[in-house]
C-alpha positions in Angstrom: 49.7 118.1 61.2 46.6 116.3 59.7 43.2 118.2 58.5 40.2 116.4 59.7 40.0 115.3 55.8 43.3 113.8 56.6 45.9 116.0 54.6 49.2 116.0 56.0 50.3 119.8 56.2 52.7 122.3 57.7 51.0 125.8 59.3 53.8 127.6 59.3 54.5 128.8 56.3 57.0 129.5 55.1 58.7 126.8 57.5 62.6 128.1 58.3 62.9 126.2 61.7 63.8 122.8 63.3 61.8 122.9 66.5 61.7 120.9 69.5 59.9 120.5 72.9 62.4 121.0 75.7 62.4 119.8 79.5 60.0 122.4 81.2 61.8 121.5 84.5 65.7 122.3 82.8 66.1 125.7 81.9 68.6 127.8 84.0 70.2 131.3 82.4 69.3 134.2 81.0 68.6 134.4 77.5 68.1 137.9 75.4 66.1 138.5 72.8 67.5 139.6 69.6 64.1 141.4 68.0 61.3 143.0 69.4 58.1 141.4 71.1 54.6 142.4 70.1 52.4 140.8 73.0 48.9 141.8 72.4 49.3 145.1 71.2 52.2 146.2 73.4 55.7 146.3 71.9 58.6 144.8 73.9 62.3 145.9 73.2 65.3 144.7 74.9 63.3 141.8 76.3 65.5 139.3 78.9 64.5 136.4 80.6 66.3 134.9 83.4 65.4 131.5 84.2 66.0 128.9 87.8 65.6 125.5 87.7 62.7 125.5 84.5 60.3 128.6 85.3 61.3 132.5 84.4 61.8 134.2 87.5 62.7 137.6 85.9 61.6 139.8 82.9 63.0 142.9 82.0 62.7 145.4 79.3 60.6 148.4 77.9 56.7 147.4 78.2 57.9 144.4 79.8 55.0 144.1 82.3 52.7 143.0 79.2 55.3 139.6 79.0 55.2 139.1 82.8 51.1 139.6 83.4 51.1 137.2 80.7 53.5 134.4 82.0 51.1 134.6 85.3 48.1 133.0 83.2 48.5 130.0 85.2 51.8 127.3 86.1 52.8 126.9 82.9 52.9 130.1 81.6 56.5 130.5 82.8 57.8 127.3 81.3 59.6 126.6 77.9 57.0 124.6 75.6 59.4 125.2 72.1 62.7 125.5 71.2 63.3 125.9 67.9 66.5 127.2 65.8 66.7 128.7 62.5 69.8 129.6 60.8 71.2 133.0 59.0 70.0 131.8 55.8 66.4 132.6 56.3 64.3 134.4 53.7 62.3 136.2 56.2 65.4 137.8 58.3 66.9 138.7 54.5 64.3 141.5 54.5 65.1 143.0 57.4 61.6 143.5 58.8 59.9 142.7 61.9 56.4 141.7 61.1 55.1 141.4 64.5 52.8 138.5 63.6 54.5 135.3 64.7 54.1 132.9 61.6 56.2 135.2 60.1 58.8 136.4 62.8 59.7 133.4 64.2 61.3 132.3 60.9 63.4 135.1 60.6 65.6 134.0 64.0 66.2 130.9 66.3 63.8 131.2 69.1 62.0 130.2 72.6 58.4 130.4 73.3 57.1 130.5 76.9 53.8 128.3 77.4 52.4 124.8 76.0 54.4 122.7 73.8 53.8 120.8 71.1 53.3 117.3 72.1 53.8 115.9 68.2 57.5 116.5 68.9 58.5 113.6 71.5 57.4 109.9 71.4 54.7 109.0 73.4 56.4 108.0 76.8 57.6 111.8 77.5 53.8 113.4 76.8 52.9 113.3 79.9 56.1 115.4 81.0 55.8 118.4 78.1 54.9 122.2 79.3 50.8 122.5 79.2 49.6 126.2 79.3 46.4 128.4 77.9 49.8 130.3 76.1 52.4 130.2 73.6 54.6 133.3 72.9 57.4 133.5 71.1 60.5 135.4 71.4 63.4 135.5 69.1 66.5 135.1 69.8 68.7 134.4 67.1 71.3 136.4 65.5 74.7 135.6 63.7 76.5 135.9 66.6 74.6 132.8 67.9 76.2 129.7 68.7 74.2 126.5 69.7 76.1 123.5 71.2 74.5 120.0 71.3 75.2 117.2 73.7 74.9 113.5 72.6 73.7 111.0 75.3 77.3 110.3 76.0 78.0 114.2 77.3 79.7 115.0 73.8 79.9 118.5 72.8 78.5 118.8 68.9 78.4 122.0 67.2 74.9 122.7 65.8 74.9 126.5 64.8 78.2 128.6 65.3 78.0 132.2 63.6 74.2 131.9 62.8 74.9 128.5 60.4 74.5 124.7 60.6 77.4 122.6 61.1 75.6 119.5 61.2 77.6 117.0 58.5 80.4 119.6 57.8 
């Protein structure tokens, strides 16, 4: 990002993930979170998510109302606006807290977060397409157990994480 005195920065420090902006319209599954959720005061544990065709259609877990009056903000609330991955080699998951404050948490595990996405992560003919909400929360959802598979244009399969680390050029 770029101050208004025009210094090129990063705000999230320290800065363990490789995020992206995914399809808000492509999300089908049910994904788990691997820590606990702190939305507004409210703790969340065993948090999952089960998505159809882009939007959550079910949340479950203790204190999992605060997640679902949230995700009913307004449309895109219930849409994916980051993915973003982060492997087992993480400072902030070495000290085996859970901060509850996200600049933190989300660099201790791979995670989603439900709401707007960040539009400085695709070139200017998808904008218009990205996930726009008045939210963004993130969930994490990495663990060494996780495995992420990549697919090239072509439909290739390409390992990207397998057992929590990056196989990219091994």
């Amino acid at each position: 990002m770029q101050t208004i005195d025009g210094i090129i920065h990063s705000p999230n420090l320290p800065t363990e993930e490789v995020t992206t902006t995914p399809d808000p319209m492509r999300a089908d599954g049910i994904v788990t979170a691997t820590k606990p959720l702190d939305v507004a005061g409210t703790v969340i544990r065993d948090l999952q998510i089960r998505f159809e065709g882009g939007r959550v259609v079910d949340v479950q877990g203790e204190n999992a109302d605060a997640l679902r009056s949230r995700i009913a903000k307004d449309d895109g609330a219930s849409r994916l606006g980051e993915l973003a991955l982060v492997d087992r080699e993480g400072r902030i998951d070495k000290t085996g807290t859970v901060f509850f404050n996200t600049l933190l948490d989300e660099n201790a595990a791979s995670h989603l977060a439900l709401g707007n996405a960040y539009a400085t992560h695709v070139g200017e003919a998808d904008r218009d397409r990205i996930n726009k909400s008045a939210i963004h929360v993130d969930f994490m959802i990495g663990s060494d157990d996780v495995t992420v598979t990549g697919l090239t244009k072509d439909g290739a399969e390409v390992p990207i994480l397998v057992g929590g680390s990056w196989q990219l050029g091994t």
